[in-house]
C-alpha angles and dihedrals in degrees: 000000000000130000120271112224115213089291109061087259127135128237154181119283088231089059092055092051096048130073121251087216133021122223108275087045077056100046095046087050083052096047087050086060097040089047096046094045094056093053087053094056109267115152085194141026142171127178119195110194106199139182121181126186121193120185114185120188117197126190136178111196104298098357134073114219104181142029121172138182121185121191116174126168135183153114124274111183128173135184142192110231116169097358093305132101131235135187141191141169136200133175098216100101100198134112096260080037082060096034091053100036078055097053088052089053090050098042087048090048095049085045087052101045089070092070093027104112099179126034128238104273101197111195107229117275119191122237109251096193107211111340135149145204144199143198093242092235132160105211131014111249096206088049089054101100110259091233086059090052094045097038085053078048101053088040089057098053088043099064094045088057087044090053091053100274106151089206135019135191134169145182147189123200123188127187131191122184120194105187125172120183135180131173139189077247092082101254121117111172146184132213147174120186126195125195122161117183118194111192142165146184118208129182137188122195141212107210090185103052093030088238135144138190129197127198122188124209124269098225122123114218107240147197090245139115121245088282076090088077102053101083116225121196096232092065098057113109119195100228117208100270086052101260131123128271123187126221110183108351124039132230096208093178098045088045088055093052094058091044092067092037088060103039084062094049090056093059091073099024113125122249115255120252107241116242141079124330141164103256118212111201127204115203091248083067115018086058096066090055084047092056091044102040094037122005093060105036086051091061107104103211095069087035077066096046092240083118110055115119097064110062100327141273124278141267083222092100120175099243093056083044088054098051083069088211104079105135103225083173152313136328096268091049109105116149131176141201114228137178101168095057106136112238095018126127093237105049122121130144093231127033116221091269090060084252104152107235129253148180117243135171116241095179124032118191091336093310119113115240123155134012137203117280146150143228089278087039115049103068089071080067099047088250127142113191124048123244090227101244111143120129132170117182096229140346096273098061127062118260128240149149112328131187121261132229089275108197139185102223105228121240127302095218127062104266119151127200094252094047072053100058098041084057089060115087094183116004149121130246110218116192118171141033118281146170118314159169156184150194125256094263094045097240112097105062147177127194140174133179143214105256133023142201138188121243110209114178096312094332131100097225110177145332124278139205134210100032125158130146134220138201142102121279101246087054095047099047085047091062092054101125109163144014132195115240129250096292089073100038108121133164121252108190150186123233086189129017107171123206129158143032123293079026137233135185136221142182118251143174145214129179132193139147126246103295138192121226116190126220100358117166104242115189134198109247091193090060125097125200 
């Protein structure tokens, strides 16, 4: 199937693959809205030229039943006049498409500034000249042929029916970002942004029971080329229950295998008893309780209540924030917010407001101490640099504060996941991302995972259903007792996290090593009262 341009035609793969403008053709359209806005008045002004190109590759057993390539291309400028902002897009890339596109940002801005009661404060950003970056990949995941992708896709449900699933399916989704900004504040950047994302869903069923079982893949999507899914040796991890993990390359068949393996061992696994247990936490799945316990409520936009309508605002408040004393968690517990991670959805050099990226702690030894902000953000926090966290999903829609990579450092001292699991005397591995939810103000939370063990004094004993967990996250994050060290550190991500209205998605990471959580309330989700 070939790629559709804007219009619903179809081209050439090479023309998919190829740019429309090269850099100084960018650079000149920019200079035409940054010119124009400061005639108009502007007393500030960024442009942000972006292509993005999605390909998705669906299978079912020994059929494909979807490719699609994506291809869409505009302008999105936005000014500051009177204090307010303004924004507007166009996908006429052409210098009266620009002109035009400049002169509706100015006239929304001006509309704005009448209701506008505090004008825009922007922290100071340094001018980067001309400057480029890109995602550090091998190999170029929409260059790989599509019959490669789909033939590593239909292997991959085959041996999962080989190995006694009853269905398989199985997808690929890539992402490029071409993104070129420029301000009148001097930047005008480059950049080219890779993510692949391998997934699965295997089942087994019991025909006789009329029971099924379904287990996910335990790939993390990257920001990596197509060299992710070329599995090395030396990435492969031995999880608790004995199974692989994969750290920066992904062994998508033997995955499978297991998969399989494991979905017909859960359909005679025994229900867990309800009650307190040790959990011990693996990063596909810790990582999810991370994004949704500390990554969002951190955000400060929802901590000021300017974020409210998508998925709440935060118990973070500032004044517990100010104290400087608020106890996020334990000891142990020390996370970071990162946009510069090698491998991670999230990293760029240069955020969407030409902000050059950066690594900065949000909790320190258990204590709070930063949040996630932006130029127009971080004054209310006497700051004055952004953290270089903007992020829009495409040209077309306004940029705004975006969650980091937000990650849990592993522990400082060697500590492996088997010398883990001999320290528990009754506990649960949990390896994989479930079901979940959480209250408005991201604090009261249930999980639950893909796949479960027993912990029996220092031994994983069986297989258990029907396994979710339940606290607060300050609770949680204060029974954190132990964490295993760097060797174990991987990456969970998001493909879409959504936030805002209208929404809009974006790729994130977090990363952690296997932790162990004391004297958590674990339910049983098969039972009814």
């Amino acid at each position: 199937m070939l790629p559709l341009n804007m219009a619903g035609n179809q081209i050439p793969v090479e023309a998919f693959l190829d740019s429309p403008l090269d850099t100084s053709q960018k650079k000149q359209l920019a200079d035409v809205a940054l010119n124009s806005a400061r005639s108009a008045g502007a007393t500030y002004a960024d442009v942000r030229i972006g292509r993005y190109l999605n390909q998705f590759i669906n299978t079912r057993e020994a059929k494909v039943q979807n490719i699609v390539n994506l291809e869409s291309f505009g302008v999105g400028i936005r000014v500051i006049v009177n204090g307010t902002w303004g924004f507007a897009a166009t996908n006429e890339v052409n210098t009266d498409g620009v002109k035009k596109a400049t002169g509706r940002a100015i006239a929304i801005a001006k509309a704005n500034s009448k209701f506008q009661k505090d004008p825009v404060q922007l922290a100071p950003s340094s001018s980067y000249g001309d400057v480029s970056w890109k995602t550090p990949i091998q190999k170029n995941a929409l260059e790989i042929p599509v019959s490669d992708k789909v033939n590593l896709l239909l292997a991959t449900n085959a041996i999962a029916l080989k190995n006694g699933a009853g269905f398989a399916a199985s997808n690929l989704f890539l992402v490029n970002e071409q993104k070129y900004f420029a301000s009148t504040e001097g930047s005008y950047i480059d950049q080219d942004i890779h993510r692949i994302w391998p997934t699965f869903n295997i089942t087994a069923i019991d025909k006789a029971a009329g029971k099924f079982k379904t287990r996910q893949a335990l790939s993390a999507p990257m920001g990596l080329g197509y060299e992710y899914m070329e599995p090395k040796s030396e990435d492969k991890l031995v999880g608790a229950a004995g199974f692989p993990m994969y750290k920066n390359s992904y062994d998508m068949i033997e995955d499978a295998t297991i998969a399989a393996q494991q979905a017909k061992e859960m359909l005679s696994a025994k229900s867990v008893e309800p009650g307190k247990y040790s959990l011990v936490l693996e990063p596909n799945h810790l990582g999810l309780t991370i994004h949704e316990s500390v990554g969002h409520p951190l955000e400060l936009d929802r901590v000021l209540g300017y974020e409210a309508n998508y998925a709440g605002t935060s118990f973070a408040t500032l004044d517990k924030w100010k104290t400087g004393t608020f106890n996020y968690g334990s000891k142990q517990v020390n996370i970071f917010a990162d946009k510069i991670q090698p491998g991670s959805l999230g990293a760029v050099g240069y955020d969407d407001e030409g902000i050059k990226c950066k690594r900065w702690d949000l909790i320190k030894d258990g204590i709070l101490v930063n949040y996630q902000a932006i130029r127009d953000q971080v004054h209310i926090l006497g700051q004055k640099e952004s953290h270089g966290c903007c992020y829009s999903q495409s040209w077309s829609d306004v940029q705004f504060q975006r969650m980091a990579n937000v990650s849990l450092a592993p522990g400082k001292d060697a500590y492996s996941v088997q010398q883990m699991v001999k320290d528990v005397e009754k506990g649960i591995f949990i390896a994989g991302r479930g079901s979940y939810s959480i209250d408005q103000q991201r604090y009261n939370f249930q999980f639950g995972g893909t796949v479960f063990y027993e912990i029996k004094n220092g031994q994983i004993v069986g297989m258990l259903n029907d396994v979710a967990y339940q606290s607060n996250t300050q609770e949680f994050w204060n029974s954190c007792v132990k964490i295993c060290d760097e060797k174990d550190y991987r990456l969970f991500g998001s493909f879409f996290d959504g936030k805002g209205q209208p929404s809009q998605v974006s790729a994130v990471s977090h990363g952690s090593s296997t932790s162990r959580f004391n004297d958590i309330n674990v339910i049983n989700t098969g039972r009814t009262i």
